[in-house]
C-alpha positions as CSV (number, residue, x, y, z in Angstrom):
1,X,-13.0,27.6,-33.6
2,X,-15.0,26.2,-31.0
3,X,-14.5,26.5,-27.1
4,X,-11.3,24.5,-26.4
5,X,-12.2,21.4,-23.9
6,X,-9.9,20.2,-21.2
7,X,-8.6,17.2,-23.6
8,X,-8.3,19.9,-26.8
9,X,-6.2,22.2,-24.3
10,X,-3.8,19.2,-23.4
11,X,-3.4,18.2,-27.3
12,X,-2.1,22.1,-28.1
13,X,0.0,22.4,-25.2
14,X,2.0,18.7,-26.9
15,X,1.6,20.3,-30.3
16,X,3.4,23.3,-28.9
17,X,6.0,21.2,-26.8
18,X,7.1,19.4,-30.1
19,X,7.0,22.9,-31.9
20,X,9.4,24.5,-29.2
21,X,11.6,21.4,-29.0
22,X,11.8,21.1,-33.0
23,X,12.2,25.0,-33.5
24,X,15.2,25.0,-31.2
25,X,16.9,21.8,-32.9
26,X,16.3,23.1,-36.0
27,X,17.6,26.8,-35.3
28,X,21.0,25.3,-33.4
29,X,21.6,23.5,-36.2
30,X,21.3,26.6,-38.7
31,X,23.4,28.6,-36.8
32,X,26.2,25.9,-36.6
33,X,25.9,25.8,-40.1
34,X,26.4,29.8,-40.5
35,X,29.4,29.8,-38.5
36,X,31.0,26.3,-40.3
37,X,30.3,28.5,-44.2
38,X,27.5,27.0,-46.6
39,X,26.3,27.1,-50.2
40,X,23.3,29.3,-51.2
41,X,21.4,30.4,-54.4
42,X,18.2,32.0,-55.3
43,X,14.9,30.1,-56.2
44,X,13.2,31.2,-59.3
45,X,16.1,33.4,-60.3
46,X,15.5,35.8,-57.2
47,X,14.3,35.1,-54.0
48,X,17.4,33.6,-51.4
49,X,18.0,30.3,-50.3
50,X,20.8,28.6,-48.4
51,X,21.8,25.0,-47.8
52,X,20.5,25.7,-43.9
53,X,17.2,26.2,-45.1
54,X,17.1,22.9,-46.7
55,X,18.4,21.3,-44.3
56,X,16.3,23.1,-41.2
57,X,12.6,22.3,-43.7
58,X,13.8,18.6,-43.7
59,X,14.2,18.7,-39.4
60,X,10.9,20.5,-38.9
61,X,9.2,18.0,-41.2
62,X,10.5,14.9,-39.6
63,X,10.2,16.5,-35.9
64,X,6.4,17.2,-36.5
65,X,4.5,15.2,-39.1
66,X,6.0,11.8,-37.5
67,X,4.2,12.6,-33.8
68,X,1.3,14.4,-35.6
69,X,1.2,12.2,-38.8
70,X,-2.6,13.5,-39.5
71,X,-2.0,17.1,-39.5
72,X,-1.5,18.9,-42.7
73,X,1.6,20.4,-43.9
74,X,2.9,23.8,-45.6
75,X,6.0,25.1,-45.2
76,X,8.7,27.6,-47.5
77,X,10.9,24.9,-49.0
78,X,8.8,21.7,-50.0
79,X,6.2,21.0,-52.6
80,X,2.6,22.4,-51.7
81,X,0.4,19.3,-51.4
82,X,-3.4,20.7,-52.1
83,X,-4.8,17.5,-49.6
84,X,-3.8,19.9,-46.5
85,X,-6.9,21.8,-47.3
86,X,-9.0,19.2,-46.1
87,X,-7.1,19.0,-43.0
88,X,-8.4,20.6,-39.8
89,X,-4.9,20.8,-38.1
90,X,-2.0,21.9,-40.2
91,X,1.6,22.8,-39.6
92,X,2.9,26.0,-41.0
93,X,6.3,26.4,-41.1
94,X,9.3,28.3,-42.4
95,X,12.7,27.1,-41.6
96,X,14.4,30.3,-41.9
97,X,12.1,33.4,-42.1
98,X,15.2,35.8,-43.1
99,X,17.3,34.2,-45.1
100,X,19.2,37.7,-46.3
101,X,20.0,38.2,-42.9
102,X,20.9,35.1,-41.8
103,X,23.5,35.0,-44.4
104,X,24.8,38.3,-44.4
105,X,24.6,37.7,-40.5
106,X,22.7,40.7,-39.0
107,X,21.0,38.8,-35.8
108,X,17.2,39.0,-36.8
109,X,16.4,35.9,-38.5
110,X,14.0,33.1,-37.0
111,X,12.5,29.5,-37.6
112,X,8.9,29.9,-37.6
113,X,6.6,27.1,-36.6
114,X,2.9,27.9,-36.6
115,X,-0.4,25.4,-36.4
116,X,-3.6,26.5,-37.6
117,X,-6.7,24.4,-36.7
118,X,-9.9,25.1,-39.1
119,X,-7.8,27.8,-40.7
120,X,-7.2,30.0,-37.6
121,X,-3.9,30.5,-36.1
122,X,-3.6,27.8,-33.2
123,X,0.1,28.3,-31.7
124,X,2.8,30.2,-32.6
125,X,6.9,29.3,-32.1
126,X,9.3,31.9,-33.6
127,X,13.1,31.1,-31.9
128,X,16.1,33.3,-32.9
129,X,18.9,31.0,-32.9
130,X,21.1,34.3,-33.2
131,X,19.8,35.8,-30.2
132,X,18.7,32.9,-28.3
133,X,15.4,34.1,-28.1
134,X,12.4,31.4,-28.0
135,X,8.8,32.7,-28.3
136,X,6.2,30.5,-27.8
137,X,2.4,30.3,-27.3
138,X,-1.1,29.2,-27.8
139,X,-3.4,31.7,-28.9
140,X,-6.8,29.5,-29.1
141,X,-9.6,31.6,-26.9
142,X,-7.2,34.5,-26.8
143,X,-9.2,37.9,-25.9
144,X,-8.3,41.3,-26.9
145,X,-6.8,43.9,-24.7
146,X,-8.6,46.7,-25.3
147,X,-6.7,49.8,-24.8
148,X,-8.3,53.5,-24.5
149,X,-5.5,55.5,-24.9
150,X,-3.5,56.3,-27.8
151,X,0.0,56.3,-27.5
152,X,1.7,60.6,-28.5
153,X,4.8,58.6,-30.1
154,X,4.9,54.9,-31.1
155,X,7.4,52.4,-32.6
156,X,6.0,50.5,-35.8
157,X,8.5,48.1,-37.1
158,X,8.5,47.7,-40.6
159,X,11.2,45.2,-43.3
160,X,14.4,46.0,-43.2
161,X,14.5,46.7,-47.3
162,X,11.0,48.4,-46.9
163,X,12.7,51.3,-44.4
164,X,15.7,51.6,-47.0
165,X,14.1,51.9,-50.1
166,X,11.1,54.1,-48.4
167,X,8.2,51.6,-49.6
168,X,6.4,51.9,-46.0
169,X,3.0,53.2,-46.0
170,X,1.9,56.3,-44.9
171,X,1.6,56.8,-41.7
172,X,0.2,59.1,-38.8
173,X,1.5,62.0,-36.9
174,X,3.6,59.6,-34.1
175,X,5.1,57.0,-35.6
176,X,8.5,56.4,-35.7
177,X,9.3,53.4,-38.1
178,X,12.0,50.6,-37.1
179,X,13.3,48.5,-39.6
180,X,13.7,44.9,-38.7
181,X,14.8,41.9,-41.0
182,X,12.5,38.4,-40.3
183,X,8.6,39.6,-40.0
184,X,8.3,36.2,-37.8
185,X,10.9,37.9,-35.1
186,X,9.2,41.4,-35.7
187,X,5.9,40.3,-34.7
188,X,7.0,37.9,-32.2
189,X,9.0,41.4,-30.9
190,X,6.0,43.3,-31.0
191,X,4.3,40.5,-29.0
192,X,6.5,40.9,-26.4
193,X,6.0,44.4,-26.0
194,X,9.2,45.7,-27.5
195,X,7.2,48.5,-30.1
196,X,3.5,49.2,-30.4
197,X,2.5,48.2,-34.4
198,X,4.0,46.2,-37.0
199,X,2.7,47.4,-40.7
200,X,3.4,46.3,-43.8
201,X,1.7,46.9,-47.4
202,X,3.5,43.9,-48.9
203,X,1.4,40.3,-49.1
204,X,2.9,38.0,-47.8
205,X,3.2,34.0,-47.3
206,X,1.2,32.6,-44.5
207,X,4.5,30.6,-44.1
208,X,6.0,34.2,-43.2
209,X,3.4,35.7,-41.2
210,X,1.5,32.4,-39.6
211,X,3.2,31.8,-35.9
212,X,3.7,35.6,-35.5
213,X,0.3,36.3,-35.6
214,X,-0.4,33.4,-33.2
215,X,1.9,34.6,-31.0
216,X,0.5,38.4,-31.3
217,X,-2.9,37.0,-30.9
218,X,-1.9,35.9,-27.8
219,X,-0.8,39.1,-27.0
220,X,-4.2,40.4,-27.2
221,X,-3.3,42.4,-30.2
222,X,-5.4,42.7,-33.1
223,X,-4.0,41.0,-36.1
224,X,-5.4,41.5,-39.1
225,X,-3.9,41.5,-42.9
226,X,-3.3,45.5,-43.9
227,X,-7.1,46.2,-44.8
228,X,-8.6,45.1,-41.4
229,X,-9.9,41.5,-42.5
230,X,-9.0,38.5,-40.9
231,X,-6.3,36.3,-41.4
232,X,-7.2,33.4,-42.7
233,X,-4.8,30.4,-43.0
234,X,-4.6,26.8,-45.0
235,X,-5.8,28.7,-47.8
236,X,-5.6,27.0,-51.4
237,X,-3.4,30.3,-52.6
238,X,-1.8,30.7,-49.1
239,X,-1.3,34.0,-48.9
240,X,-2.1,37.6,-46.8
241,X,-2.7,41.1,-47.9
242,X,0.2,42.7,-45.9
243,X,-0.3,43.2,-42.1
244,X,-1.7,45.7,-39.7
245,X,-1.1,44.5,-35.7
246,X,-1.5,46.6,-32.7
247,X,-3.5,46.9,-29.5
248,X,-7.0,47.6,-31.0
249,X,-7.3,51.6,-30.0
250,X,-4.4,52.3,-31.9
251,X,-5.0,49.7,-34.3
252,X,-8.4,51.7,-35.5
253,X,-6.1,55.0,-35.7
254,X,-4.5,53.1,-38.1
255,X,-7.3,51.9,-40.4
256,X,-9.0,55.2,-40.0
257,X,-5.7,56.5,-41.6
258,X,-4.9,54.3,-43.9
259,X,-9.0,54.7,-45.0
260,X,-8.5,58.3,-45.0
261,X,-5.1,58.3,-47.8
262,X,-5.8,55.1,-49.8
């Protein structure tokens, strides 16, 4: 992505504005519906899905693609449409990342709303209607913030199923793993400051990982997919190869690790 210019600045910060204000609609609605009962099911025979979600993708959708009606969309719970790869700007969006959680109400659910712009994270919104927690931000000419130090100990937070059934990778001497449900509101908690890694081995859906990854990018964490390479968004199969974030010192302790046992 090219240097931002003082009219491409103004355009994100609207983008973002509509995100926050749509994320937040969205969210108080889902929880409303939580504490009123709903229906759910699974998709495909497995994977969760309530009648929130449904109703939370249609919100998003109207919020967003009306203002914006050029930019692309992808999102959890509508069709793919394969013209969004010839889109520079596209939404990416997932109305509830945590759907297990949200219905089984454990607090650590989120909506996610991400835009990439020439397949690069752009902005990130994760809100946690459960908490009341909003995280919001552009990431576009974000720089790194190089740290020297390792940490002795350090928090990595990790999926709530892949702490309980012990599928996290190995890891170095230090870490102390914290399982947490949505990965939106883990890297949006990592962002903030509150651990110093989020890993996981799983791939997941850019839908999943997208306005995290802004929002850690604007963190000046490194973000990368579990192997080190970039992640790339808008992708015709739009998917990543797990995650690897941290501050970049202890980010390279990871690799070197992970090079060193896989």
């Amino acid at each position: 992505m090219t240097q931002l210019s003082t009219s491409g600045r103004a355009l994100l910060e609207t983008e973002l504005r509509a995100a926050v204000e749509a994320a937040k609609a969205a969210g108080d609605r889902v929880l409303q519906m939580r504490q009123e009962g709903l229906r759910y099911g699974r998709k495909d025979g497995w994977e969760l899905v309530s009648e929130a979600d449904l109703v939370a993708a249609e919100m998003l959708h109207a919020a967003l693609t009306g203002p914006f009606p050029e930019t692309g969309w992808l999102s959890e719970e509508h069709e793919d449409d394969s013209d969004r790869v010839q889109r520079e700007r596209v939404w990416i969006v997932d109305p509830i990342d945590g759907t297990r959680e949200y219905l089984q109400g454990i607090p650590e659910y989120a909506v996610s709303v991400a835009l990439a712009v020439e397949g690069r994270p752009a902005l990130g919104v994760v809100y946690n209607p459960a908490r009341g927690e909003m995280h919001a931000a552009v990431c576009v000419d974000a720089i790194e913030r190089e740290s020297r130090l390792l940490p002795g100990k350090f928090d990595v937070l990790v999926g709530r199923g892949e702490k309980r059934m012990d599928e996290i990778p190995s890891l170095p001497r230090g870490a102390r793993t914290r399982g947490v449900g949505s990965v939106a509101y883990r890297l949006a908690r990592l962002a903030d400051g509150e651990a110093h890694a989020v890993v996981t081995g799983y791939g997941r859906a850019e839908w999943d990982v997208a306005a995290g990854a802004a929002l850690c990018l604007a963190a000046g964490l490194r973000t990368t997919d579990v192997l080190g390479g970039e992640i790339r968004l808008n992708q015709p199969d739009p998917h990543v190869r797990g995650l690897l974030v941290a501050a970049p010192a202890l980010h390279r302790h990871l690799r070197d690790h992970f090079d060193r046992h896989y």
